[in-house]
The first five atom37 places (N, CA, C, CB, O) and aatype in JSON, in Angstrom:
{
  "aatype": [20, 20, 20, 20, 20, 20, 20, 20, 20, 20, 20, 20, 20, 20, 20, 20, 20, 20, 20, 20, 20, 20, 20, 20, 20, 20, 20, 20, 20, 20, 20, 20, 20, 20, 20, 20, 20, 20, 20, 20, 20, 20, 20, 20, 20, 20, 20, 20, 20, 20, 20, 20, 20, 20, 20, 20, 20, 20, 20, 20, 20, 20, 20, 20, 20, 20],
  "atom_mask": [
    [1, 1, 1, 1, 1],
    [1, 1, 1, 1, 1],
    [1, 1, 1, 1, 1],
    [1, 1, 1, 1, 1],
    [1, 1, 1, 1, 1],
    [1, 1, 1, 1, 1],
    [1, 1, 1, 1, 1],
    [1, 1, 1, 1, 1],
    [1, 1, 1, 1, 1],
    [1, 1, 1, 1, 1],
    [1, 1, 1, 1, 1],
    [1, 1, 1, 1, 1],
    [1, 1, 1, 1, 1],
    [1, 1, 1, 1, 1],
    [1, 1, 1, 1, 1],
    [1, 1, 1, 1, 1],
    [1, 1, 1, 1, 1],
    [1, 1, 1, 1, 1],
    [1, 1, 1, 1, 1],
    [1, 1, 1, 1, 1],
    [1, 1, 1, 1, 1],
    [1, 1, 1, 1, 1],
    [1, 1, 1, 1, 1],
    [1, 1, 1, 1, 1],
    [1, 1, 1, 1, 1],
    [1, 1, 1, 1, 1],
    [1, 1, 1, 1, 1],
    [1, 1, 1, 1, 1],
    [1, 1, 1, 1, 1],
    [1, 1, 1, 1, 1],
    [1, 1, 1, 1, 1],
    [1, 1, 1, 1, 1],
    [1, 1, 1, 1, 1],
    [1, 1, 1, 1, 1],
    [1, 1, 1, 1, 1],
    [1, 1, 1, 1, 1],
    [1, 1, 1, 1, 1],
    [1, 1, 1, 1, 1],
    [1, 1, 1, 1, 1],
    [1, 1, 1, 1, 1],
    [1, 1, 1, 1, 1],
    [1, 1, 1, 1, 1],
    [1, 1, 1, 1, 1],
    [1, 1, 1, 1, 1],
    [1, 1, 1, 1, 1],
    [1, 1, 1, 1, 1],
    [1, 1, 1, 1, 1],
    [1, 1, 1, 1, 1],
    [1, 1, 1, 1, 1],
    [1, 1, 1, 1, 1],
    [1, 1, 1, 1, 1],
    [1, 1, 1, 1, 1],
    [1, 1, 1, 1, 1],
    [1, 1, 1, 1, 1],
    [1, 1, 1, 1, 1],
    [1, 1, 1, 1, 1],
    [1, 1, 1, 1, 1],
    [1, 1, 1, 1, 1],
    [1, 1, 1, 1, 1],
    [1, 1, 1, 1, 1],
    [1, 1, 1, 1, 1],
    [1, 1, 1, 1, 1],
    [1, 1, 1, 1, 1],
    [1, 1, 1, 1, 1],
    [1, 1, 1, 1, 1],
    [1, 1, 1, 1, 1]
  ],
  "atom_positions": [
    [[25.43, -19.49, 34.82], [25.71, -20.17, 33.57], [25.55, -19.18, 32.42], [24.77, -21.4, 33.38], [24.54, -18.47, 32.4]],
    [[26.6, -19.07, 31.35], [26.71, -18.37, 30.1], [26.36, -19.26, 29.06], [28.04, -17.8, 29.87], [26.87, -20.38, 29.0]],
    [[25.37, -18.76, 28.06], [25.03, -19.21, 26.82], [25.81, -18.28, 26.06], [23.55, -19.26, 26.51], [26.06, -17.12, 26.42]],
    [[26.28, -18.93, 24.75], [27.08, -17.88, 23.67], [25.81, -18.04, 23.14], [28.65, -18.24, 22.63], [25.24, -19.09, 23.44]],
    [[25.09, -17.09, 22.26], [24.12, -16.88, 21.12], [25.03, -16.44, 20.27], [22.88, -15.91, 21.29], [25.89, -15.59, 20.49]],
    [[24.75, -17.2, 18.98], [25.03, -17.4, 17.65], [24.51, -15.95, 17.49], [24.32, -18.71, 16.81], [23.39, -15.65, 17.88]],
    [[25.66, -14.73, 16.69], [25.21, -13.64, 16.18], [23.71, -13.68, 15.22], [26.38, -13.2, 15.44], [23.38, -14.59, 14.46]],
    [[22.94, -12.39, 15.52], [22.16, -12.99, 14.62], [21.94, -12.1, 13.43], [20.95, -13.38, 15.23], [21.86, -10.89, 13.66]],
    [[21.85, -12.51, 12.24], [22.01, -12.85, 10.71], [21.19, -11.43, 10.28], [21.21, -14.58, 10.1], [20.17, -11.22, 10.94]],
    [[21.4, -10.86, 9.67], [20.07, -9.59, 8.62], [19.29, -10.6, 7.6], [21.1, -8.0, 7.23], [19.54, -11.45, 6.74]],
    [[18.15, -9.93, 8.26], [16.72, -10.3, 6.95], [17.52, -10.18, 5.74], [15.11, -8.96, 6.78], [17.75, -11.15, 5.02]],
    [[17.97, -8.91, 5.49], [18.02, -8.58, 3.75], [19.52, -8.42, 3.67], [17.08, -6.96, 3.1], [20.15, -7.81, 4.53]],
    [[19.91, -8.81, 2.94], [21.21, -8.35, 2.11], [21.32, -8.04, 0.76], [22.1, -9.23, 2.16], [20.46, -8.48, -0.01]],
    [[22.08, -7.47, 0.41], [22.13, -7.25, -1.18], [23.27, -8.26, -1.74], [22.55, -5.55, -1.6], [24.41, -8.37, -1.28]],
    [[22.59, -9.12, -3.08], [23.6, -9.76, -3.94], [23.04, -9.41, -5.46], [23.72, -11.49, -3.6], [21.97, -9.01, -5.89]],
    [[24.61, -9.84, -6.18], [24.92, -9.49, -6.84], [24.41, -10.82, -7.85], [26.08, -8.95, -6.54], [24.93, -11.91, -7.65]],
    [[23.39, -10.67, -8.92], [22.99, -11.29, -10.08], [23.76, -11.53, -11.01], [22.17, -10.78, -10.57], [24.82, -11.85, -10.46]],
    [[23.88, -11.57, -12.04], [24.9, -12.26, -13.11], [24.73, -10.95, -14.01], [24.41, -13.99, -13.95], [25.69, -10.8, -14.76]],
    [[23.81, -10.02, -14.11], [24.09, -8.54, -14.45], [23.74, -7.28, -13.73], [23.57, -8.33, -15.55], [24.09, -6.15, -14.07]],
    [[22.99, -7.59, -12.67], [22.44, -6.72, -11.98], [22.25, -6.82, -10.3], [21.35, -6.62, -12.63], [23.14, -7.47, -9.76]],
    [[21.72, -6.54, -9.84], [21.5, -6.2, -7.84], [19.97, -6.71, -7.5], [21.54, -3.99, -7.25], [18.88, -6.55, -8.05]],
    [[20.45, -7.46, -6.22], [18.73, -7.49, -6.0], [18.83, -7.87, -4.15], [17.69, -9.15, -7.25], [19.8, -8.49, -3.69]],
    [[17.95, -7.5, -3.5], [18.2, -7.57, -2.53], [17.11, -8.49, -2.32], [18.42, -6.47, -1.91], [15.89, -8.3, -2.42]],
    [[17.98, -9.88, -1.89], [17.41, -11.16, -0.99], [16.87, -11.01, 0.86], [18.84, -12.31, -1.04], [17.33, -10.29, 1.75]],
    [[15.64, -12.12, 0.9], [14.85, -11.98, 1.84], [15.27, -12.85, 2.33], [13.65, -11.88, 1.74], [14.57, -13.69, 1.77]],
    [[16.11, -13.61, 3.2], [16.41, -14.55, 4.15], [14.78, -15.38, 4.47], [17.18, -13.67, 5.56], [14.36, -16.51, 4.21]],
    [[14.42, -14.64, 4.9], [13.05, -15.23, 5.45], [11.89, -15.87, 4.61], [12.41, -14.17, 6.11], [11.01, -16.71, 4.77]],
    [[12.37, -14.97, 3.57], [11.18, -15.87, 2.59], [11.99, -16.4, 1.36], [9.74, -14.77, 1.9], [11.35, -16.79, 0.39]],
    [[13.44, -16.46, 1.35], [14.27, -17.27, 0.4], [14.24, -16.69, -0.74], [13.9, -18.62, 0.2], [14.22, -17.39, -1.75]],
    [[14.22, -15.59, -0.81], [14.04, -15.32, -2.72], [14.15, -13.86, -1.91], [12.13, -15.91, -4.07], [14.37, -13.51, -0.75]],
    [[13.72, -12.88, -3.86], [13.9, -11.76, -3.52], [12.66, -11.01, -2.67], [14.26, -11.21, -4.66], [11.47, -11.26, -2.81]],
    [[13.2, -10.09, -1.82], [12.62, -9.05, -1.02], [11.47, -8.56, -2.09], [13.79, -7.81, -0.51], [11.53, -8.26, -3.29]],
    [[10.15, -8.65, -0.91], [9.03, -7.67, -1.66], [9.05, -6.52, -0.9], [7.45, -8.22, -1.75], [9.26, -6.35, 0.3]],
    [[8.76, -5.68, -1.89], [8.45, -4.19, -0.88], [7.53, -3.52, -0.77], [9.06, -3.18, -1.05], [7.55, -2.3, -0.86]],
    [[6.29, -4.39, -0.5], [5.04, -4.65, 0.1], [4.35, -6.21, -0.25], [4.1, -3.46, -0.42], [4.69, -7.16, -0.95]],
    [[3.31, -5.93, 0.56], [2.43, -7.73, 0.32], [1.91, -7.64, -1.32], [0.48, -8.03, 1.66], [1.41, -6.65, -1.86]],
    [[2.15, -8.83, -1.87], [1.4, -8.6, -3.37], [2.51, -7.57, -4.07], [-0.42, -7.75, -3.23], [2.4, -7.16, -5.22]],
    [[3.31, -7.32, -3.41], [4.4, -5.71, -4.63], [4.94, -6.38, -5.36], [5.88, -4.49, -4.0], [4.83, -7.6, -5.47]],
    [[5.72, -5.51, -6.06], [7.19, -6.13, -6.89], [8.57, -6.28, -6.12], [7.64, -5.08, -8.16], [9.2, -5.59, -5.32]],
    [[8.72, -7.34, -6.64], [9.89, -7.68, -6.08], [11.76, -7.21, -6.27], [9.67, -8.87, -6.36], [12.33, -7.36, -7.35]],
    [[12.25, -6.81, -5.43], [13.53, -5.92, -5.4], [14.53, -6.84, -6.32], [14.18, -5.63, -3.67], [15.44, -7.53, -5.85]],
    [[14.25, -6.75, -7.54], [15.14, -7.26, -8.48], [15.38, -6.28, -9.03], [14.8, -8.24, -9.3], [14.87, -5.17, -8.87]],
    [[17.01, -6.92, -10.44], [17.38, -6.18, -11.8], [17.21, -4.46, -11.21], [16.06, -6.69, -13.35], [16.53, -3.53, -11.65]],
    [[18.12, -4.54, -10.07], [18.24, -2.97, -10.05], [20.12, -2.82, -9.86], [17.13, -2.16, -8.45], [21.0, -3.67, -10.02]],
    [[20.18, -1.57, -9.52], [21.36, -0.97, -9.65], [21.76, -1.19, -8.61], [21.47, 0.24, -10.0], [20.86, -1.04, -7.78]],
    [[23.33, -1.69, -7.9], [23.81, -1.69, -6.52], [23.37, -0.52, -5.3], [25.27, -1.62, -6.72], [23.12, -0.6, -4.1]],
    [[23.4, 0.45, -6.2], [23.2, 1.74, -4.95], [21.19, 1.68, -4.92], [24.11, 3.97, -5.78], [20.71, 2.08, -3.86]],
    [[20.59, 1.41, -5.55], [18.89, 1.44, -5.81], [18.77, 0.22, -4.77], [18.16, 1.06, -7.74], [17.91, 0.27, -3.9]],
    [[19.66, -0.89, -4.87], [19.32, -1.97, -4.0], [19.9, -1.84, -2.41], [19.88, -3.26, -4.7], [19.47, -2.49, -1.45]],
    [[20.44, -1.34, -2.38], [21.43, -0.52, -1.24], [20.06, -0.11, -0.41], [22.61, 1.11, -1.92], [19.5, -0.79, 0.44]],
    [[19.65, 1.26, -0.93], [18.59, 2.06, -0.34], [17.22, 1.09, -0.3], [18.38, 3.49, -1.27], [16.37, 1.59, 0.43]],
    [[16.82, -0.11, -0.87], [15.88, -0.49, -0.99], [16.1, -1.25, 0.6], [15.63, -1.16, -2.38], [15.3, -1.09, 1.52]],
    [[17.07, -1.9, 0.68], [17.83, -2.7, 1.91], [17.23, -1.77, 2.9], [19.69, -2.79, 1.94], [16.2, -1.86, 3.57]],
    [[18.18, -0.83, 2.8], [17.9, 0.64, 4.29], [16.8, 0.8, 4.29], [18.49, 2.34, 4.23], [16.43, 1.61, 5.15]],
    [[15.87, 0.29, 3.54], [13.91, 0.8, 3.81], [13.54, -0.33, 4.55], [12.58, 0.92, 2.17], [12.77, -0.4, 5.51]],
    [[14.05, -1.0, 4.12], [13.42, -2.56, 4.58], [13.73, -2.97, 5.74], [13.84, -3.74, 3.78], [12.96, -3.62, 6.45]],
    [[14.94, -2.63, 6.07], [15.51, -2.71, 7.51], [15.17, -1.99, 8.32], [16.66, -2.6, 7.67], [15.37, -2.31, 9.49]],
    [[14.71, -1.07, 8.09], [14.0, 0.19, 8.91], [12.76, -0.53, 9.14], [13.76, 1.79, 8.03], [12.74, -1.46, 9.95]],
    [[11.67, -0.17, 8.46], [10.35, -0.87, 8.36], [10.38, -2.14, 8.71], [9.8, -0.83, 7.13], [9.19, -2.39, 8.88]],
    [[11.1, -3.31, 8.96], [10.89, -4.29, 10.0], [11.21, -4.62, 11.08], [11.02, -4.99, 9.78], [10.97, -5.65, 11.72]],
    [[12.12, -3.16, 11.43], [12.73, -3.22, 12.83], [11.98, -2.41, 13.72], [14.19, -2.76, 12.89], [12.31, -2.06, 14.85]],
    [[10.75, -2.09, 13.02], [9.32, -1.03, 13.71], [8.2, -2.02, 14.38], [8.31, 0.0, 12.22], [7.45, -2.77, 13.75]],
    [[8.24, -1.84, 15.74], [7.09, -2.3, 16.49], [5.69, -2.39, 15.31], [6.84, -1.1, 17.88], [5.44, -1.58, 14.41]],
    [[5.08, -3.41, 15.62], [3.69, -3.16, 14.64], [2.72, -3.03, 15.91], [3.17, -4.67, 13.37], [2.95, -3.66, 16.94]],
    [[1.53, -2.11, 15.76], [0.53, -1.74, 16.44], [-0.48, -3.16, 16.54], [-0.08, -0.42, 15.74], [-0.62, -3.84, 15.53]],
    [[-0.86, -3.37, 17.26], [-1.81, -4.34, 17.14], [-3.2, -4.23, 18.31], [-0.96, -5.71, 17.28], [-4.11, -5.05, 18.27]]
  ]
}
């Protein structure tokens, strides 16, 4: 027996604000923090939110030590 699995979706994407870039957190519904307690990946530039994406995607696609 074959199951199709529904592709699955990226944490972060980058959208586009009403003047500026910010890269959204799927998971936590709002914008991406880029750390616990940080600031949040708003009011930046398409290419700043771009690279903020590529950190973030990196760093949660890393085994955590436990």
């Amino acid at each position: 027996m074959v199951i199709d699995a529904a592709p699955m979706q990226a944490r972060f994407l980058v959208r586009r604000g009403s003047t500026d870039w910010m890269v959204y957190d799927r998971e936590r519904k709002g914008p991406a923090q880029l750390e616990k307690d940080g600031r949040f990946a708003e009011k930046l530039t398409k290419e700043q939110a771009e690279q903020i994406k590529q950190r973030l995607t990196v760093w949660n696609s890393q085994p955590t030590s436990g």
